[in-house]
N, C-alpha and C positions, 0 to 999 in steps of 0.2 A: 521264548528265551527265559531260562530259571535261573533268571538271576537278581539278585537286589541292591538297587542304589543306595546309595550313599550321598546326602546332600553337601555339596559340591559350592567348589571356589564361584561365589557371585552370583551363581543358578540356582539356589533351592530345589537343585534337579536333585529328586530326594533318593535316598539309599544306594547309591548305587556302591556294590559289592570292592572288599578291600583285596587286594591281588598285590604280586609279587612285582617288581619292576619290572619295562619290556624286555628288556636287557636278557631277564630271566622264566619269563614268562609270552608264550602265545598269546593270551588273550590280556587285552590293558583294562583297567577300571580308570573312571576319572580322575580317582585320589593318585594312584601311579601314575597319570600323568603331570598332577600339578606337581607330583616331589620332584620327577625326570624336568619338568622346565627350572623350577625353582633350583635347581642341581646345574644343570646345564645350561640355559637361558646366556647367550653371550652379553646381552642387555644388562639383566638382572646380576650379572657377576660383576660389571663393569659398577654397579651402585655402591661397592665398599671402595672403591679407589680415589670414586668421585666425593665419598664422603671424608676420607683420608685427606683430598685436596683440600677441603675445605676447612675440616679441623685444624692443616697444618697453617693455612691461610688468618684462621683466628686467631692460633697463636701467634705469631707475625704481626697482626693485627696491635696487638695486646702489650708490645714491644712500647718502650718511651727509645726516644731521638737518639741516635746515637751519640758521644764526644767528638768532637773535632780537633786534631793537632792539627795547625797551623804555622807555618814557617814562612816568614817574610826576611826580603835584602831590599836594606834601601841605600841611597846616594854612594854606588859605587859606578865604573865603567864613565863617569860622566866626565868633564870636562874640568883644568883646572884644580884646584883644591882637592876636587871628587873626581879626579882621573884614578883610575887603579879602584883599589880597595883599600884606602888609606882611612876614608873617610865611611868606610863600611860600618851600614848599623844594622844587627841582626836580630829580630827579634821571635821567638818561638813562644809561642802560647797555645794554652786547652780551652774549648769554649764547650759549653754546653748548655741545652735547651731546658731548661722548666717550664714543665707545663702545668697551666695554672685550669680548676674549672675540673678536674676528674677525668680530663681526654685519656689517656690511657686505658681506662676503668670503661670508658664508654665505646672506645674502640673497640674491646674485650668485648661484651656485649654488644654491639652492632656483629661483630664476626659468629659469637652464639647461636643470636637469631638467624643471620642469614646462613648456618649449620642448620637449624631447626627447617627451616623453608624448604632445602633442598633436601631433606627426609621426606617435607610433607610433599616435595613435587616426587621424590621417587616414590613412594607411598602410591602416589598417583596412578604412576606410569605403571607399577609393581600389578594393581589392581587391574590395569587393563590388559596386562597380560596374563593373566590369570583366567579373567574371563573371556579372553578370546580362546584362550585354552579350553575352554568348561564347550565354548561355541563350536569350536572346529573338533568336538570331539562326538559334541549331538552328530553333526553335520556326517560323520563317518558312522554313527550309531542310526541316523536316518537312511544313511545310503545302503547300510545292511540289509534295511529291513524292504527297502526297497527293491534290491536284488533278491532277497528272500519270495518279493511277490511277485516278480520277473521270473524268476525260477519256478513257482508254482504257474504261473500263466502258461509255461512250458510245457509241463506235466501236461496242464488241464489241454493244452492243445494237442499233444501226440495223442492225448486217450480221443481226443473229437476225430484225430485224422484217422487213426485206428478204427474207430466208431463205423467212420463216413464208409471205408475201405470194404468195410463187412458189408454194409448195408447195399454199396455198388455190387460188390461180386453176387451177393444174393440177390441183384438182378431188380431192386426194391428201391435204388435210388440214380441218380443220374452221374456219371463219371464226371459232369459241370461239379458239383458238389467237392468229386474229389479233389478236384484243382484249387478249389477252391480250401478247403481245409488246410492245402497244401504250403498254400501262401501266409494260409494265418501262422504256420509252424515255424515258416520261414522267419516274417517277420518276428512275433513272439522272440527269436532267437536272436534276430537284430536287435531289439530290446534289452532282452537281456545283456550280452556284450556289450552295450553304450553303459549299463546299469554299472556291468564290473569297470571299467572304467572311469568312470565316477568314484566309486567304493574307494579305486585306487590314488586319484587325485585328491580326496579329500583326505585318507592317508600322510600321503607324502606331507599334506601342508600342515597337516598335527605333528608328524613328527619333526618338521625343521624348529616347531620353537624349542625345541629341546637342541637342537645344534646337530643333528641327527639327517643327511639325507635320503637313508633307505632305510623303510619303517624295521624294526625288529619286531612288532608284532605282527599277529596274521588279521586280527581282530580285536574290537572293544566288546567289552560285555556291560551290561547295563539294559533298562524295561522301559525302550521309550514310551510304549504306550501306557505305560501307570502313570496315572496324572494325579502327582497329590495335593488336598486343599491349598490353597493361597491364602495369603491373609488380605485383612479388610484395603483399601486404598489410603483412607487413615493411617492408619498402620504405615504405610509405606511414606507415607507423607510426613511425616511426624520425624522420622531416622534421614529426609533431607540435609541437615544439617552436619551426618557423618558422610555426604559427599565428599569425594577427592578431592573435587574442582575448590569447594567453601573453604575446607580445610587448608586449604594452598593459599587461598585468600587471607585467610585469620594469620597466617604465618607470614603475609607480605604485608598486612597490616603492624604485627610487630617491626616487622624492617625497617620500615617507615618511621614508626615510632623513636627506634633508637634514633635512626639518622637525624630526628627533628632535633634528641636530645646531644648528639653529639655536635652538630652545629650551634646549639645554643651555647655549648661551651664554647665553639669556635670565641665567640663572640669575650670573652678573657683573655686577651694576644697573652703570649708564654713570651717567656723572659729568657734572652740568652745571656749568658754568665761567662768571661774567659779570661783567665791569667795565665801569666807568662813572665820568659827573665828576657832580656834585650842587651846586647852585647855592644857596644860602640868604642869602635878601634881607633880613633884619632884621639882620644883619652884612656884608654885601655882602661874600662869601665863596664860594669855592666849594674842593672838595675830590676827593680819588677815593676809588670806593669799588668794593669788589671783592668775591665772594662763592664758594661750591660748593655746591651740594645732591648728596643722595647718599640716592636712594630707597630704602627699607627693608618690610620684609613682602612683598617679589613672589617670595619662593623660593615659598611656597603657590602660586600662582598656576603659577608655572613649572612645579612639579611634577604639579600638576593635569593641564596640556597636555600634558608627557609620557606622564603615564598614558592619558590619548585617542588620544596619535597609537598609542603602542604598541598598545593595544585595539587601532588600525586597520588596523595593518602585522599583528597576528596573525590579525585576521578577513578582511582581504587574503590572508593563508595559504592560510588552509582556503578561501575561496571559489576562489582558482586550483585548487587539488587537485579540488574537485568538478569545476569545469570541464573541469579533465584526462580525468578520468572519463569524464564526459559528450561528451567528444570521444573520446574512443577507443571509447564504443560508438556514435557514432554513424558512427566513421570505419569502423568493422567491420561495423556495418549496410548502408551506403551500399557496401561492398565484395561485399559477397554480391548486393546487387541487380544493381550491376555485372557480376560472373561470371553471374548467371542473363540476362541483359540479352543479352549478350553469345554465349551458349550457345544462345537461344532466335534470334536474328537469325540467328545460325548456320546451324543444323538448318533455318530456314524458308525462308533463300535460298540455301542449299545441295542440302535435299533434300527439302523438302517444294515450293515452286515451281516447279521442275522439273516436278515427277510431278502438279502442278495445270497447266499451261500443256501438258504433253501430253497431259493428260485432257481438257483444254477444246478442244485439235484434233480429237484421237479421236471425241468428241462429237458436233463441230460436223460432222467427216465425216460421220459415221453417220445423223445429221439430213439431211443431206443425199439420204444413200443412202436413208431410212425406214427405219435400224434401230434409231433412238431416237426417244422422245420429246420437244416444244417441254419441259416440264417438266425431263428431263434436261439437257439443252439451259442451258435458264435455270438450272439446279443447278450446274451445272460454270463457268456463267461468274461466278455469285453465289459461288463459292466461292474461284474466282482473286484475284477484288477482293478478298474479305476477307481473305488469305493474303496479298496484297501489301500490304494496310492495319496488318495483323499485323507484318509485317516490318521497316516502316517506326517503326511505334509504338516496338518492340522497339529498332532502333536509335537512336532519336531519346531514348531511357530509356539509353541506353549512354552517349548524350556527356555527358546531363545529371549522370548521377551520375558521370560524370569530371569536367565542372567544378566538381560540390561538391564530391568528392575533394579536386582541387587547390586550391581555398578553403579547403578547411579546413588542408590541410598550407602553403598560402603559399608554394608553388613556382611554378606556371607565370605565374602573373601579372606576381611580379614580372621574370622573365626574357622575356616579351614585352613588357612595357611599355619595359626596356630597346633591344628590337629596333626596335620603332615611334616610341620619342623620336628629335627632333633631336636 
């Protein structure tokens, strides 16, 4: 396949070649598909609404207490003196809250941050769609290449039954033979068919993250089997810290933060403020009347909150360190798969396919000549297919665990999404 990658959302699946949208184009590149999800992704469109919510939600946030009118009737309807409304005293007042301690200002900021958080969790989520994209696109880029070697197994078997056919009628081999041939043709073709089948279902499911259920292209282009360098485990170890998951943590650590600081203001009660005129009808009078309350007992309360949020900024702690953990052995796991990945696609399309595609000449000569057997014969070419199925596996396990690589460290994604935005 003559084509070149272009390194890719979270995979350092390198070069793979820039193409037209599928929309417009038969054959997809990976860059085409991460602009078609980032375009169409219902997930991913749904992230400015959510962040809309949230903006509007800070602002609100940000808001001081509103005024209060107030309207009070007192000593009418009752009895005596106060039968009727003789003795009606009305009085209307505005009250309002000062808040003491900068709550408004901290409200503002708690609402911020928790803006800031829900970028770094869609950030998150943005990247694992991305690199599932990069994933399910190997995954149709593998099954290509895997129909590709189904189809040749094809070939290789009609030339054997052909082969067999000649060597019967000329009387030189046994008609067991032919049947035999017959069956491998058979099957071979059952293979193949299961092969397009697959091709087809891993289609479909690249093209729904774009919001798409029947692929508009016919194929992806891209060299699975070009494996380019890796960098050191260091390397990779080191860019831990642009994880998604960390980055979601540093952002719920500020939350945390604020809230500590906005309940410490809690602990300043605000003052409510209200005046008004009062009306009193058994003097036909009226007067002003003005007041403050000034809540008391909510330091318990304040101090309560504090105690939870801090509980939650400390159990926030330690839950990031575990996860630390748990990413660096899973970054050191997914690193050894990788070098074996890597090693083994090597050695098979280096030096072991080789010495299978000249044994299967050698072979097919010698079959020809009657110095081997149809059984040999069928060994050598059963053997190439599965060395070439080997190969492919082997590299199609390279890119993967490079895309989770780069998932996990929070490199390539974001610098391709860069590449492919307007």
């Amino acid at each position: 396949m003559n084509v070149s990658w272009v390194r890719a959302a979270s995979a350092c699946v390198a070069c793979w070649a820039l193409s037209l949208p599928a929309a417009q184009a038969e054959s997809l590149t990976l860059r085409a598909a991460v602009a078609l999800v980032v375009e169409g992704n219902p997930e991913l469109a749904a992230f400015a609404e959510y962040s809309n919510a949230a903006r509007e939600q800070a602002g609100v946030q940000s808001l001081a207490p509103n005024p209060v009118i107030e309207l009070q009737l007192e000593n009418f309807a009752g009895s005596g003196d106060l039968s009727g409304v003789s003795a009606l005293e009305t009085t209307l007042q505005l009250s309002r809250v000062v808040e003491l301690g900068g709550k408004a200002r901290l409200r503002q900021q708690l609402g911020e941050v928790q803006l800031h958080r829900l970028t770094a969790e869609q950030h998150a989520r943005r990247t694992d769609v991305l690199a599932e994209v990069a994933r399910r696109f190997v995954l149709v880029l593998a099954n290509q290449e895997r129909l590709a070697a189904r189809q040749r197994a094809v070939v290789l078997a009609e030339e054997a039954a052909h082969a067999v056919r000649s060597r019967v009628d000329a009387g030189v081999a046994s008609p067991v033979q032919s049947s035999r041939a017959a069956i491998a043709l058979a099957r071979a073709n059952i293979a193949r068919e299961h092969a397009e089948h697959e091709l087809l279902g891993s289609r479909v499911a690249l093209a729904v993250l774009w919001n798409e259920e029947t692929p508009q292209f016919s194929a992806v282009s891209g060299a699975l089997l070009r494996l380019d360098a890796h960098e050191s485990f260091d390397t990779y170890r080191k860019r831990l810290d642009g994880n998604p998951d960390l980055l979601t943590f540093a952002s719920t650590h500020r939350v945390l933060d604020a809230r500590v600081q906005l309940e410490e203001a809690q602990r300043r009660p605000s003052v409510t403020f209200n005046v008004g005129v009062r009306r009193i009808e058994f003097v036909d009078a009226g007067a002003l009347v003005a007041g403050v309350a000034v809540p008391f007992g909510t330091r318990g309360r304040v101090d309560g909150e504090l105690r939870s949020v801090r509980a939650e900024r400390a159990a926030l702690t330690l839950t990031e360190q575990s996860r630390r953990l748990e990413l660096h052995s899973t970054l050191f796991s997914l690193y050894q798969e990788l070098s074996h990945a890597r090693t083994e696609a090597d050695v098979l399309r280096e030096g072991i396919l080789p010495q299978a595609r000249h044994m299967l000449e050698t072979t097919r000569t010698g079959y020809q000549a009657g110095r081997f057997s149809f059984p040999e014969l069928a060994d050598a070419q059963g053997q190439l297919l599965e060395i070439e199925l080997e190969a492919i596996d082997a590299a199609a396990r390279f890119h993967l665990q490079l895309i989770e690589i780069e998932r996990l460290t929070g490199q390539s994604v974001g610098r391709h999404v860069q590449e492919v935005s307007p």
